[in-house]
PDBQT receptor file of N, H, CA, C and O in Angstrom, charges set to zero:
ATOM      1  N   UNK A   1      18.342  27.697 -15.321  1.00  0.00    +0.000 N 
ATOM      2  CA  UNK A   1      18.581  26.921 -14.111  1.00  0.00    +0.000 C 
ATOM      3  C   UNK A   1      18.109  25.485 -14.359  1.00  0.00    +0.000 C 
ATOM      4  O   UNK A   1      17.120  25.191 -15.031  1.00  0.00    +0.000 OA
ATOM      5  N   UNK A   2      19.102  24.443 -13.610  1.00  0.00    +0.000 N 
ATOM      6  H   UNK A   2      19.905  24.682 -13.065  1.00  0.00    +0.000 HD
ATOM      7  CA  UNK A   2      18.590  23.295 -14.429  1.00  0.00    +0.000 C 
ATOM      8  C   UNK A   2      18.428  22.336 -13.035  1.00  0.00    +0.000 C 
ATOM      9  O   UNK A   2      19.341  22.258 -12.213  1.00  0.00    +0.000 OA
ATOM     10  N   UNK A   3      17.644  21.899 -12.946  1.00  0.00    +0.000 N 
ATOM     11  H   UNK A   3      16.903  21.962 -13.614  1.00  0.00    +0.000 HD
ATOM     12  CA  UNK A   3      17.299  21.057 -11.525  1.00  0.00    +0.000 C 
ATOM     13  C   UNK A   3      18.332  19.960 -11.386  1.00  0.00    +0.000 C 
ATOM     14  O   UNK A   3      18.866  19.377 -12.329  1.00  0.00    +0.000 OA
ATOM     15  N   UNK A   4      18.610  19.690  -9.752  1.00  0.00    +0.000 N 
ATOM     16  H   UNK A   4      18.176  20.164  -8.986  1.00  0.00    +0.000 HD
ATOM     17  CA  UNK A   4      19.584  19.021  -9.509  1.00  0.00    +0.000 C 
ATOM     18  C   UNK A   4      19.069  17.636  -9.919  1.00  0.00    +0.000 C 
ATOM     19  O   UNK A   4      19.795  16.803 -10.460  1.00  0.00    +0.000 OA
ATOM     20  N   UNK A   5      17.733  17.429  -9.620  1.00  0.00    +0.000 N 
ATOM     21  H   UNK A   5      17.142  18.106  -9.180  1.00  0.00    +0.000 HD
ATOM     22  CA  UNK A   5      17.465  15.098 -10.040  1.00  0.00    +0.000 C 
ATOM     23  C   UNK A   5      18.334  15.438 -11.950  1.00  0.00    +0.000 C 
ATOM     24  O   UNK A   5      19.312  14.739 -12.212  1.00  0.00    +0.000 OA
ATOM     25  N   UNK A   6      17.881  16.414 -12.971  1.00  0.00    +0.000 N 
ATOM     26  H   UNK A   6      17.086  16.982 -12.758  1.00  0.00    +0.000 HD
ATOM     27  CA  UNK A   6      18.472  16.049 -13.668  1.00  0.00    +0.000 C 
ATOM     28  C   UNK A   6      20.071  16.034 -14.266  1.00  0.00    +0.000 C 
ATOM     29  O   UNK A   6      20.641  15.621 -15.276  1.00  0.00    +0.000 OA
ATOM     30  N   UNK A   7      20.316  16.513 -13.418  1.00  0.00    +0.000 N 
ATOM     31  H   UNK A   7      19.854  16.849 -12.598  1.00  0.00    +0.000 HD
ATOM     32  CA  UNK A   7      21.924  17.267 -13.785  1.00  0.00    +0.000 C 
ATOM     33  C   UNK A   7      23.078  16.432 -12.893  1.00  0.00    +0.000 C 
ATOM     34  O   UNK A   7      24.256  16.198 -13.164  1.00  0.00    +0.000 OA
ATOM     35  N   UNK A   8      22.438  16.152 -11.967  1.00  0.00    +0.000 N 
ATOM     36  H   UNK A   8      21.481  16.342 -11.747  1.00  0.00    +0.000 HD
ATOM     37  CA  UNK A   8      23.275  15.003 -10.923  1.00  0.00    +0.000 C 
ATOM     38  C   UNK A   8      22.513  13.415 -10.600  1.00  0.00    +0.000 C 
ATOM     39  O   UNK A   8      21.451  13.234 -10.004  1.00  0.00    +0.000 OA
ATOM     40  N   UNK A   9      22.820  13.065 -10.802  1.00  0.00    +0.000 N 
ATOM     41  H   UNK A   9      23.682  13.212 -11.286  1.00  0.00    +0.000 HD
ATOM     42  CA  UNK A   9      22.636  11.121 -10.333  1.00  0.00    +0.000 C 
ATOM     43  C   UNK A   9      23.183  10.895  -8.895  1.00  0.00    +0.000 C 
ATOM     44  O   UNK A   9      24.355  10.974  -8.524  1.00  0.00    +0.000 OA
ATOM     45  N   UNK A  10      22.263  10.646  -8.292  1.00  0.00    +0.000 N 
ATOM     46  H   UNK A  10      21.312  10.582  -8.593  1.00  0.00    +0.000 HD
ATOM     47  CA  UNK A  10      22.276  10.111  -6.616  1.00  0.00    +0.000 C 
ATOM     48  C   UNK A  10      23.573   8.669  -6.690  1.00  0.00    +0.000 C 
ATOM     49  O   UNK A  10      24.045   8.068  -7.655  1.00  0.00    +0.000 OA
ATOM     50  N   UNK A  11      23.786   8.546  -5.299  1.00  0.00    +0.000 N 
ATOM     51  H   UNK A  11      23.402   9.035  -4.516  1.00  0.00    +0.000 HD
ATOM     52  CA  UNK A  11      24.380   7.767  -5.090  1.00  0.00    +0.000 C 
ATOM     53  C   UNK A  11      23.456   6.630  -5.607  1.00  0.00    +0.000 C 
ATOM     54  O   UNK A  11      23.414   6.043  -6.689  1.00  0.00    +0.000 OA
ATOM     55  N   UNK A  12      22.943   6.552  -4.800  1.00  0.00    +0.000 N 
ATOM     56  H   UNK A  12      22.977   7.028  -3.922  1.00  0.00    +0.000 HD
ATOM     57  CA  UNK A  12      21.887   5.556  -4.702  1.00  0.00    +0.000 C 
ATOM     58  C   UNK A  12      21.640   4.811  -6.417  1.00  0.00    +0.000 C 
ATOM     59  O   UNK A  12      21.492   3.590  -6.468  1.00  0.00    +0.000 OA
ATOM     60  N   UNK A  13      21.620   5.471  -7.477  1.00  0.00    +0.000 N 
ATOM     61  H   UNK A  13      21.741   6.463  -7.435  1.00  0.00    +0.000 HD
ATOM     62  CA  UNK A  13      21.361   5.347  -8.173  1.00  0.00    +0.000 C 
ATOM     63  C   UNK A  13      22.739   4.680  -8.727  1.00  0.00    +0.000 C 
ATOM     64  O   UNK A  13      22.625   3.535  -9.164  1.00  0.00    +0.000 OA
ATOM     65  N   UNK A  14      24.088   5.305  -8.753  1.00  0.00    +0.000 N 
ATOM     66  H   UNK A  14      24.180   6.235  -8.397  1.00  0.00    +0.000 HD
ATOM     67  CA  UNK A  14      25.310   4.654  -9.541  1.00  0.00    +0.000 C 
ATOM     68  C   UNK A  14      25.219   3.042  -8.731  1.00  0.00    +0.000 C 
ATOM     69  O   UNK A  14      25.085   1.934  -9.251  1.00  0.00    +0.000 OA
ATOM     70  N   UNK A  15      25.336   3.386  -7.415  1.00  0.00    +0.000 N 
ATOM     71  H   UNK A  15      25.445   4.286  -6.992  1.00  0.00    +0.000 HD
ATOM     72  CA  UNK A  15      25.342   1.717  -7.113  1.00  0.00    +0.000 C 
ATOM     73  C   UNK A  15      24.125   0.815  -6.624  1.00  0.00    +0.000 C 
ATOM     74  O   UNK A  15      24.007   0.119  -5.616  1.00  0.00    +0.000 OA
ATOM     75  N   UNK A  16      23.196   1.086  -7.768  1.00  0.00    +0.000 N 
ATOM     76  H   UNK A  16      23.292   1.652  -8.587  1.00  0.00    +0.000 HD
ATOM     77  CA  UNK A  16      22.136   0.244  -7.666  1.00  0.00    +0.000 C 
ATOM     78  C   UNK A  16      22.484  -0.980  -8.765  1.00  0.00    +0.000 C 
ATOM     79  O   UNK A  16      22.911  -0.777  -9.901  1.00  0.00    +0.000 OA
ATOM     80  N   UNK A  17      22.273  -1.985  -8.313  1.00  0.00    +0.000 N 
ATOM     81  H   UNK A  17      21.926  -2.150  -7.389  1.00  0.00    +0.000 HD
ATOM     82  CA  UNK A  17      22.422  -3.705  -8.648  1.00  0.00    +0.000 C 
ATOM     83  C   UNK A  17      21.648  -4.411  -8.515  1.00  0.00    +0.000 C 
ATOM     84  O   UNK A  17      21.660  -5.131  -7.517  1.00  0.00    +0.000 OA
ATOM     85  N   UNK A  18      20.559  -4.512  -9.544  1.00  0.00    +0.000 N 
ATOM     86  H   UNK A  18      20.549  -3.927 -10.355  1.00  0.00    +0.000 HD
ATOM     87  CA  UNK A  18      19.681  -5.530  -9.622  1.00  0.00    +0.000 C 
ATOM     88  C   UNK A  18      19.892  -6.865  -9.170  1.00  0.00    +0.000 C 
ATOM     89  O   UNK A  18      19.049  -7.720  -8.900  1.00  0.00    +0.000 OA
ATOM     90  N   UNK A  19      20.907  -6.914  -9.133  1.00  0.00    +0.000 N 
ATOM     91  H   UNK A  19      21.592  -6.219  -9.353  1.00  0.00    +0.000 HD
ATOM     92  CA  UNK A  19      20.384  -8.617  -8.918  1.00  0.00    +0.000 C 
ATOM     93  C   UNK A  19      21.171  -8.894  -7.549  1.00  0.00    +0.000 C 
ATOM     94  O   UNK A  19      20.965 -10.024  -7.106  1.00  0.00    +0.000 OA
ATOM     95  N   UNK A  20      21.985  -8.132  -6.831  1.00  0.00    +0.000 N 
ATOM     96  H   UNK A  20      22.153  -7.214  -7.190  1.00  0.00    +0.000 HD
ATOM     97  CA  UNK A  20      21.708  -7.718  -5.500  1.00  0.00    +0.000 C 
ATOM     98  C   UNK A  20      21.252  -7.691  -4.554  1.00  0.00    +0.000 C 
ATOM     99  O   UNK A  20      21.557  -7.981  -3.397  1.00  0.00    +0.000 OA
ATOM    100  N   UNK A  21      19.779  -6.997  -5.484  1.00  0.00    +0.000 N 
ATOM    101  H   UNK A  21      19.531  -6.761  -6.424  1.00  0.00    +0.000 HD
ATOM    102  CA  UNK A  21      18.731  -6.365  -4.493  1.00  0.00    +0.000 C 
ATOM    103  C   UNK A  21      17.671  -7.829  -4.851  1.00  0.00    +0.000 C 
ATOM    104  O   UNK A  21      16.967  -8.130  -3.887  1.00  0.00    +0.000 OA
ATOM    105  N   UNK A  22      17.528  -8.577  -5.886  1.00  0.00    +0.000 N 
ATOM    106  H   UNK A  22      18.101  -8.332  -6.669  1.00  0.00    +0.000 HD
ATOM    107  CA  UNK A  22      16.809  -9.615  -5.876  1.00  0.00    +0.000 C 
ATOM    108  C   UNK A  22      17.274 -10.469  -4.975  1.00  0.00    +0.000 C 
ATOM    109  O   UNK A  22      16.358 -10.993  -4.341  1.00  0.00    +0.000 OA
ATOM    110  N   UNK A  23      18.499 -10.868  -4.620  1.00  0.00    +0.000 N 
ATOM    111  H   UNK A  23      19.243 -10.442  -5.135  1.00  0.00    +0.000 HD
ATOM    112  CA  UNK A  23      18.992 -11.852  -4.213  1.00  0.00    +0.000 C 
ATOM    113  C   UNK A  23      18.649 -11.235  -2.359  1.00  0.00    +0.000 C 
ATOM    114  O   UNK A  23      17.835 -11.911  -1.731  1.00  0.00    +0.000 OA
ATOM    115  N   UNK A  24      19.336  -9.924  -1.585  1.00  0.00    +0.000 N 
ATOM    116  H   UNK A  24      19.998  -9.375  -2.095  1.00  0.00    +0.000 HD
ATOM    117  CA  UNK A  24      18.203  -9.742  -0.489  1.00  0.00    +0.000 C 
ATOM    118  C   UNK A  24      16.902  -9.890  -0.292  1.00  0.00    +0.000 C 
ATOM    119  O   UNK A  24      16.431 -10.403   0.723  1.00  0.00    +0.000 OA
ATOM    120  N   UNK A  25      16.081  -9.347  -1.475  1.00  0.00    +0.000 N 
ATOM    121  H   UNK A  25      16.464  -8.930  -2.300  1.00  0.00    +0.000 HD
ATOM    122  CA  UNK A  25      14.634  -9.868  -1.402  1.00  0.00    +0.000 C 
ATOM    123  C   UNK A  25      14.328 -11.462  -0.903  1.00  0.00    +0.000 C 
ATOM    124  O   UNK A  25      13.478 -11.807  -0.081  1.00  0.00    +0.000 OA
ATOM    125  N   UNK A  26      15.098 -12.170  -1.509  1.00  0.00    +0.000 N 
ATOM    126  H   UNK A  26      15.788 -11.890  -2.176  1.00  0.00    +0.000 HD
ATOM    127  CA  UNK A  26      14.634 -13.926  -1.691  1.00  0.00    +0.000 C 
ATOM    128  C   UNK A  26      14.990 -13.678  -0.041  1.00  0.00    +0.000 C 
ATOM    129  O   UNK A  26      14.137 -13.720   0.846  1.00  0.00    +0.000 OA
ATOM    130  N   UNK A  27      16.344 -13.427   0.157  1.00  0.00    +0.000 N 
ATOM    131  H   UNK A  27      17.037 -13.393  -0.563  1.00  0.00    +0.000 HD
ATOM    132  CA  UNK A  27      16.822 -13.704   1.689  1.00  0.00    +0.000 C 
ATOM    133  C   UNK A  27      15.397 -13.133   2.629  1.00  0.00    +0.000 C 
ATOM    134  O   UNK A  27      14.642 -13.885   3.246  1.00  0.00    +0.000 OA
ATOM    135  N   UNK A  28      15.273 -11.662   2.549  1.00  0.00    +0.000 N 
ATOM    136  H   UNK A  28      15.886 -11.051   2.048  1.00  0.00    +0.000 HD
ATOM    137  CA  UNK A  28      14.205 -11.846   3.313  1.00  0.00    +0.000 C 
ATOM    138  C   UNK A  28      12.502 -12.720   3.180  1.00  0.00    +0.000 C 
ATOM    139  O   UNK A  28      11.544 -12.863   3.939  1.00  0.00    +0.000 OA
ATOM    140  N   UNK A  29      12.740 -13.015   2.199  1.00  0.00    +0.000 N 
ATOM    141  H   UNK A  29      13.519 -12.899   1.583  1.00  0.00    +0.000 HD
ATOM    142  CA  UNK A  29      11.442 -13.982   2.795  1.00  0.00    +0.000 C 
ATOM    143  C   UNK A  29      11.803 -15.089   3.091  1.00  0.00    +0.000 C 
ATOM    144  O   UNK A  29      11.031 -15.761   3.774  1.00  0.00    +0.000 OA
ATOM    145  N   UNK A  30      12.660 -15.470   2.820  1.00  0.00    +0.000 N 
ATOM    146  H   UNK A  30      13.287 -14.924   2.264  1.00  0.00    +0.000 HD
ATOM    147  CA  UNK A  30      13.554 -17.112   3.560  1.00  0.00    +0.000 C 
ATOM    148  C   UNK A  30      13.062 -16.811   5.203  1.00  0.00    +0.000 C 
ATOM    149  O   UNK A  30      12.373 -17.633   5.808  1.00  0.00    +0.000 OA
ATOM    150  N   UNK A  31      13.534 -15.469   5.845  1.00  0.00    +0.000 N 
ATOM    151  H   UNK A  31      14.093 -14.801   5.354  1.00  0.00    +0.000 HD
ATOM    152  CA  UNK A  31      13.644 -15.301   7.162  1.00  0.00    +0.000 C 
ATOM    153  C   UNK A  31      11.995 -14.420   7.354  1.00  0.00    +0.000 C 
ATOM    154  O   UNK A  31      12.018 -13.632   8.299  1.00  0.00    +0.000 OA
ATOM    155  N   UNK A  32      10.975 -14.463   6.778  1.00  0.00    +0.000 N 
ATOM    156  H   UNK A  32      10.957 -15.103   6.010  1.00  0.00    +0.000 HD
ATOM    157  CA  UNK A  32       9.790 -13.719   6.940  1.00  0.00    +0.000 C 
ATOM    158  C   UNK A  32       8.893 -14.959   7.906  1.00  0.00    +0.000 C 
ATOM    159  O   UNK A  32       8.128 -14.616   8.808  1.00  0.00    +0.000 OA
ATOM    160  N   UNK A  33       9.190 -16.715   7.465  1.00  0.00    +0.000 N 
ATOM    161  H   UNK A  33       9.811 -16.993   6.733  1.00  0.00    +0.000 HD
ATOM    162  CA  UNK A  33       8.379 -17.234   7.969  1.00  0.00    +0.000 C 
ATOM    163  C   UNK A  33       8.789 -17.240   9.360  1.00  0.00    +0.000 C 
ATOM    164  O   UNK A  33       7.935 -17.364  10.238  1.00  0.00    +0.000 OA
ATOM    165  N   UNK A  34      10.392 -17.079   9.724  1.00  0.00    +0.000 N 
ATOM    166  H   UNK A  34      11.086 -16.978   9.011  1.00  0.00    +0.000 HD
ATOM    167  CA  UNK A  34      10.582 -17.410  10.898  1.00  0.00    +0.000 C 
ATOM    168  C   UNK A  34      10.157 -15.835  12.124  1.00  0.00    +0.000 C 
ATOM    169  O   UNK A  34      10.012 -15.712  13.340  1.00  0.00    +0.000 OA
ATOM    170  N   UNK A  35      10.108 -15.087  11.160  1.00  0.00    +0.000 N 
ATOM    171  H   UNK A  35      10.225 -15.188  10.172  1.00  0.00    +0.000 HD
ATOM    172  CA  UNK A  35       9.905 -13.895  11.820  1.00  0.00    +0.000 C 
ATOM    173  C   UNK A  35       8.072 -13.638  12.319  1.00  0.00    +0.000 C 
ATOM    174  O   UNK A  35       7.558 -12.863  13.125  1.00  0.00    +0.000 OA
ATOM    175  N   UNK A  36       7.634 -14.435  11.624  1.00  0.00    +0.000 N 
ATOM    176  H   UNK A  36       8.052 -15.065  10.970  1.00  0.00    +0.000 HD
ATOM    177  CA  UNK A  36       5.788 -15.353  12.306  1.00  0.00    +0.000 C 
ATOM    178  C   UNK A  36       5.649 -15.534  13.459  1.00  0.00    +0.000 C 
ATOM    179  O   UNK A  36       5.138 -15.058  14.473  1.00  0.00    +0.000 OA
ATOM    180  N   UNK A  37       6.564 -16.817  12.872  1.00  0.00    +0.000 N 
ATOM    181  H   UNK A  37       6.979 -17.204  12.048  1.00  0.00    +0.000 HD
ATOM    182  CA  UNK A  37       6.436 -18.025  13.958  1.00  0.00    +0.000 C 
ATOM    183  C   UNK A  37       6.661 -16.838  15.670  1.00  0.00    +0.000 C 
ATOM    184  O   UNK A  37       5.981 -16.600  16.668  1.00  0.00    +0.000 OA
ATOM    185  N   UNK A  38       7.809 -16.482  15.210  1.00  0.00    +0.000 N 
ATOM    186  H   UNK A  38       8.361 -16.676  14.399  1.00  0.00    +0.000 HD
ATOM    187  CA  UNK A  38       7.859 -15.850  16.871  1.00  0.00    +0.000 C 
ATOM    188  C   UNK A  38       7.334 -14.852  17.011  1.00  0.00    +0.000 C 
ATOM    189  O   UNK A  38       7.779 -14.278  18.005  1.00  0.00    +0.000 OA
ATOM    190  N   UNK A  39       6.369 -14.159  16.375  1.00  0.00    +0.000 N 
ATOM    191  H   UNK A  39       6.008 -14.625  15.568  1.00  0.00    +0.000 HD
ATOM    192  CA  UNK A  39       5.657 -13.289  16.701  1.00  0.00    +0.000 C 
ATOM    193  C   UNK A  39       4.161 -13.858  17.088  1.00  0.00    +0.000 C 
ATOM    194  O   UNK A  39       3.388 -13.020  17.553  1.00  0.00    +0.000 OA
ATOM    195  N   UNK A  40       3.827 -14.801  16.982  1.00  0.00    +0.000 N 
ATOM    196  H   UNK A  40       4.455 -15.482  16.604  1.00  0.00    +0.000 HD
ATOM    197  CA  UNK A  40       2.889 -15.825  17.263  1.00  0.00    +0.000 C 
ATOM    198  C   UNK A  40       3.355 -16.513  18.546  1.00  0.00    +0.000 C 
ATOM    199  O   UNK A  40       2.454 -16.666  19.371  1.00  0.00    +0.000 OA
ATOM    200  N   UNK A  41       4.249 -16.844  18.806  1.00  0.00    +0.000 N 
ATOM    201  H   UNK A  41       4.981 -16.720  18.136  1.00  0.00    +0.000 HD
ATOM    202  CA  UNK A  41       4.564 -17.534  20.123  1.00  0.00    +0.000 C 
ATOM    203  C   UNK A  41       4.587 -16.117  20.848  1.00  0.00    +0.000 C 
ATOM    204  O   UNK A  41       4.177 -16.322  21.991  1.00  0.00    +0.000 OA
ATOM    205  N   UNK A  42       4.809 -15.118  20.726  1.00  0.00    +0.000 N 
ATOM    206  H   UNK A  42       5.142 -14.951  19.798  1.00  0.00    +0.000 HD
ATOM    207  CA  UNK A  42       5.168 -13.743  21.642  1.00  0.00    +0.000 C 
ATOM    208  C   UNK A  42       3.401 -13.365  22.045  1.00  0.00    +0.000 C 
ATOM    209  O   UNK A  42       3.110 -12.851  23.125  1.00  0.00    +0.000 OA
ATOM    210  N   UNK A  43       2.376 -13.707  21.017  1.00  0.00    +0.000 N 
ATOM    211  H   UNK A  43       2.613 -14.125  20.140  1.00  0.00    +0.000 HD
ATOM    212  CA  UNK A  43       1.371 -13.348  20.975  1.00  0.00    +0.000 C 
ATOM    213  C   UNK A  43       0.670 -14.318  22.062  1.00  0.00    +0.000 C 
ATOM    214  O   UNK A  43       0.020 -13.771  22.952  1.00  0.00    +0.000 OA
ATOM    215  N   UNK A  44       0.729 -15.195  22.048  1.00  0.00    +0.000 N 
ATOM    216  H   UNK A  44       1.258 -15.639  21.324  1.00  0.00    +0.000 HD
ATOM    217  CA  UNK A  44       0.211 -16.507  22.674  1.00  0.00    +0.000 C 
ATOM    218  C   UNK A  44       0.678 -16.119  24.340  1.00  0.00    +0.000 C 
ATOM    219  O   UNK A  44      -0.162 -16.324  25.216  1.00  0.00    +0.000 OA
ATOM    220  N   UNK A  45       1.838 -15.640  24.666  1.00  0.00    +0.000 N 
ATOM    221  H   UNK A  45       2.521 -15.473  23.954  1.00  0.00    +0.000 HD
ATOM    222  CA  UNK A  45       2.427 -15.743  25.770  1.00  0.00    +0.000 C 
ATOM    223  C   UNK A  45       1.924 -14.170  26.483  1.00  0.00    +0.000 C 
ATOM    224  O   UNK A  45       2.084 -13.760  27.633  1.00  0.00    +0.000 OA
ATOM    225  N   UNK A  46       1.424 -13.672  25.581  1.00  0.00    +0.000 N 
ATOM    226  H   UNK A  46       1.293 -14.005  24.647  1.00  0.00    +0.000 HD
ATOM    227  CA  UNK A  46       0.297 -12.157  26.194  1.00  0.00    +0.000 C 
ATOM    228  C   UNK A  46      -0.328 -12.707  26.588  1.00  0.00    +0.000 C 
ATOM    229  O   UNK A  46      -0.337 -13.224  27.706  1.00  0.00    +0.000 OA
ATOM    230  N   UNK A  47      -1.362 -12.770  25.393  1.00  0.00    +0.000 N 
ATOM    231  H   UNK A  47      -1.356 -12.351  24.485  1.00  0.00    +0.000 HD
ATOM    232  CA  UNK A  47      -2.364 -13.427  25.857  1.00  0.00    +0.000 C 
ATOM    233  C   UNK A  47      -2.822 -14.284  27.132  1.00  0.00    +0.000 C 
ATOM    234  O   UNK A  47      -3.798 -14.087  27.855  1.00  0.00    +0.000 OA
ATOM    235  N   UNK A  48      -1.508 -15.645  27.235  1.00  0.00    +0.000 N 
ATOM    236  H   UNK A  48      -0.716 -15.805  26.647  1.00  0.00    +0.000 HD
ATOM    237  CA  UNK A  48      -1.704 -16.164  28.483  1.00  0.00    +0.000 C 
ATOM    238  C   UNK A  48      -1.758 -15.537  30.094  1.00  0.00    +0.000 C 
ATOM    239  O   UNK A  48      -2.268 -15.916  31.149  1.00  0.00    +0.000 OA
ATOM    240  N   UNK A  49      -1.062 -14.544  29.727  1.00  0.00    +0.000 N 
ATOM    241  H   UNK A  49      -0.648 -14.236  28.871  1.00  0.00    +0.000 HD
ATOM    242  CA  UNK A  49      -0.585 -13.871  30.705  1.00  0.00    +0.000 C 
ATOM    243  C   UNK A  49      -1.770 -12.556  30.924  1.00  0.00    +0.000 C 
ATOM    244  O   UNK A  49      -1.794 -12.043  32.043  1.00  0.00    +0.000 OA
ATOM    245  N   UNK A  50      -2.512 -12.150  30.107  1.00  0.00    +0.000 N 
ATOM    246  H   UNK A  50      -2.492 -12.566  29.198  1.00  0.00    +0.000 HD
ATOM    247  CA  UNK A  50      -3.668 -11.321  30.083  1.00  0.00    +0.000 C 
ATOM    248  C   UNK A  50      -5.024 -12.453  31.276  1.00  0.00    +0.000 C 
ATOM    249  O   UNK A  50      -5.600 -12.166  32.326  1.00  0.00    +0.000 OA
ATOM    250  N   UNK A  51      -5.039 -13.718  30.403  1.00  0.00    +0.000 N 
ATOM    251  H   UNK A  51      -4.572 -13.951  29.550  1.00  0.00    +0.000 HD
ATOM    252  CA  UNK A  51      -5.684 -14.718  31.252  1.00  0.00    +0.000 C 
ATOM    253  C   UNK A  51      -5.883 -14.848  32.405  1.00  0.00    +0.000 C 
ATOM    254  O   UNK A  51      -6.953 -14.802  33.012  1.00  0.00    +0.000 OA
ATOM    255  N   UNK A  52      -4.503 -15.079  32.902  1.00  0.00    +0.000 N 
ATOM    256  H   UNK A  52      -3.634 -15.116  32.409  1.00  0.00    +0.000 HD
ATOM    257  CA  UNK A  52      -4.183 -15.526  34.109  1.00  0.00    +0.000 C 
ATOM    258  C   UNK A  52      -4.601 -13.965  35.096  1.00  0.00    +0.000 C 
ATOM    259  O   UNK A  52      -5.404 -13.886  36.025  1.00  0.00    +0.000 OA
ATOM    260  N   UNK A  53      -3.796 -12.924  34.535  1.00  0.00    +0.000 N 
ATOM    261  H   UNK A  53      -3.144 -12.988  33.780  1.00  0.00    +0.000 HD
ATOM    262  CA  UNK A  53      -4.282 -11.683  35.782  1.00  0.00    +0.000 C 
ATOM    263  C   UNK A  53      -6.022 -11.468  35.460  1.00  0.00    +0.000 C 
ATOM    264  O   UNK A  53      -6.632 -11.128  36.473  1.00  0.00    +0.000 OA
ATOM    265  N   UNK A  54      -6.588 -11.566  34.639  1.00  0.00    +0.000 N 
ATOM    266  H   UNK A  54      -6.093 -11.842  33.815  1.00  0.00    +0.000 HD
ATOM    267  CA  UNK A  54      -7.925 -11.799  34.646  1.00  0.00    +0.000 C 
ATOM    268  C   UNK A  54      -8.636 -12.835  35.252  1.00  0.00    +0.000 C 
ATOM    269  O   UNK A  54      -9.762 -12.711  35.736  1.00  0.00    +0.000 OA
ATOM    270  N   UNK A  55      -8.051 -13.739  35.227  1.00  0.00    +0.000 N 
ATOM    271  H   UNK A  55      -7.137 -13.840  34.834  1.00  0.00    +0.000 HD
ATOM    272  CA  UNK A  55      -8.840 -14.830  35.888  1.00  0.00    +0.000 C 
ATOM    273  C   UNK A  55      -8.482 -14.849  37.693  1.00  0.00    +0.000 C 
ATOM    274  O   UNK A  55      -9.096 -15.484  38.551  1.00  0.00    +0.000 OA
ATOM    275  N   UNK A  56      -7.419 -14.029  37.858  1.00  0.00    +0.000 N 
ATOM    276  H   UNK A  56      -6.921 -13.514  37.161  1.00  0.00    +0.000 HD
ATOM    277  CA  UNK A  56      -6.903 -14.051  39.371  1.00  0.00    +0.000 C 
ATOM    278  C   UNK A  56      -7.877 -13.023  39.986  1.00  0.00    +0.000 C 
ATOM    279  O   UNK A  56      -7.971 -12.965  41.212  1.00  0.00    +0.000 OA
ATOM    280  N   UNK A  57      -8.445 -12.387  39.368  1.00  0.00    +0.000 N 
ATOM    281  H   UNK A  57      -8.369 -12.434  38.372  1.00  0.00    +0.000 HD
ATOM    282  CA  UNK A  57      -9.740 -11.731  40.041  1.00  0.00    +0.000 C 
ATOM    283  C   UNK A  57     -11.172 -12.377  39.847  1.00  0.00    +0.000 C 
ATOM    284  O   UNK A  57     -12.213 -12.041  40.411  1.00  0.00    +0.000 OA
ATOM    285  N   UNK A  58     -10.968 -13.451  38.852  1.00  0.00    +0.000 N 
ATOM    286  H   UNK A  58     -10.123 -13.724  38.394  1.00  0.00    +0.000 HD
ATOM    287  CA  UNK A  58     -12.607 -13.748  39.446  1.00  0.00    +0.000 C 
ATOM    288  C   UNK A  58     -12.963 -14.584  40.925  1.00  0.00    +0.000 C 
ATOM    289  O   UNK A  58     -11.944 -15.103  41.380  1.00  0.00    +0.000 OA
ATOM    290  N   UNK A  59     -13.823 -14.748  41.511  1.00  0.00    +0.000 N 
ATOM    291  H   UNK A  59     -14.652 -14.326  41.142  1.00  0.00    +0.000 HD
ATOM    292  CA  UNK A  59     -14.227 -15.232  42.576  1.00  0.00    +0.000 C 
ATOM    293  C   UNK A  59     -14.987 -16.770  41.942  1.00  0.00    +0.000 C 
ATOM    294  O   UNK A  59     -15.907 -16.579  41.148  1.00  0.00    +0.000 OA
ATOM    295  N   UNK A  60     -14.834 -17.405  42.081  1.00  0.00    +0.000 N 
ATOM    296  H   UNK A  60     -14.086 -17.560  42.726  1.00  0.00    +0.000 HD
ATOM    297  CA  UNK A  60     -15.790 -18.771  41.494  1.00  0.00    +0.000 C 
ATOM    298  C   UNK A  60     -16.624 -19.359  42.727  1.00  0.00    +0.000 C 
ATOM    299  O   UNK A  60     -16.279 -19.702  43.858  1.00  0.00    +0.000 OA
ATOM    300  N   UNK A  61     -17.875 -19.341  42.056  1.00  0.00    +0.000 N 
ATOM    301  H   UNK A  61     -18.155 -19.062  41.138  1.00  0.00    +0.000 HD
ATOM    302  CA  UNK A  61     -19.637 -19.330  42.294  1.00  0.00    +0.000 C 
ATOM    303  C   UNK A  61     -19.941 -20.529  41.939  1.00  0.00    +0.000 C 
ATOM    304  O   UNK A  61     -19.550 -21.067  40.903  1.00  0.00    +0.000 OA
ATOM    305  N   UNK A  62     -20.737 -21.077  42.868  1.00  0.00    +0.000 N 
ATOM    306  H   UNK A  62     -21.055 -20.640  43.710  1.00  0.00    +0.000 HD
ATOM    307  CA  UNK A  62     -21.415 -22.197  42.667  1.00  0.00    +0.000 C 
ATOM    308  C   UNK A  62     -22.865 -21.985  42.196  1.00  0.00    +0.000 C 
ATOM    309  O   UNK A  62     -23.023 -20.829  42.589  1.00  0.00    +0.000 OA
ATOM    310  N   UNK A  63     -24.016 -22.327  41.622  1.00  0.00    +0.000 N 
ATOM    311  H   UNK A  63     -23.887 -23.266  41.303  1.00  0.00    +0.000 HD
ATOM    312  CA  UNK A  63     -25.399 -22.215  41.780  1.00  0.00    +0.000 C 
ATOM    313  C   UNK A  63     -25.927 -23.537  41.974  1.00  0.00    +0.000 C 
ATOM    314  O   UNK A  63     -25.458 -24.515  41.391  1.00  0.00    +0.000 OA
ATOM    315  N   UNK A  64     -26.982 -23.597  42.852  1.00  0.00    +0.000 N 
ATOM    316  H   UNK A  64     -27.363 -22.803  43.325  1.00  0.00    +0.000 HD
ATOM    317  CA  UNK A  64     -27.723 -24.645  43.166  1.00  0.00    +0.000 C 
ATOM    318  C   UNK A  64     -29.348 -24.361  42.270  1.00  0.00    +0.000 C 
ATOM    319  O   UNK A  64     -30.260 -25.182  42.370  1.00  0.00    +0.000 OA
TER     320      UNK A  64
């Protein structure tokens, strides 16, 4: 009995293309910085918004 990884070749494998798959790689990090940036502005706009319903419950105190 002879195992199928050696006796058959995956798809995956006939149409694998190096330089293909380099050339998506580059693409995604071209689009990695922009994929930051707005996860940083998405972060910022929690946050603000965490603020604000937190701060809508405090009461503000004077001390003498």
């Amino acid at each position: 009995m002879m195992p199928v990884e050696v006796g058959e070749s995956t798809l995956r494998r006939q149409i694998e293309n190096l330089g293909i798959n380099d050339e998506c790689l580059r693409a995604d990090l071209y689009l990695l910085e922009e994929l930051r940036e707005k996860a940083k502005i998405r972060e910022e706009a929690v946050k603000q918004r965490a603020a604000k319903r937190f701060n809508a419950k405090v009461k503000p105190r004077t001390f003498n």
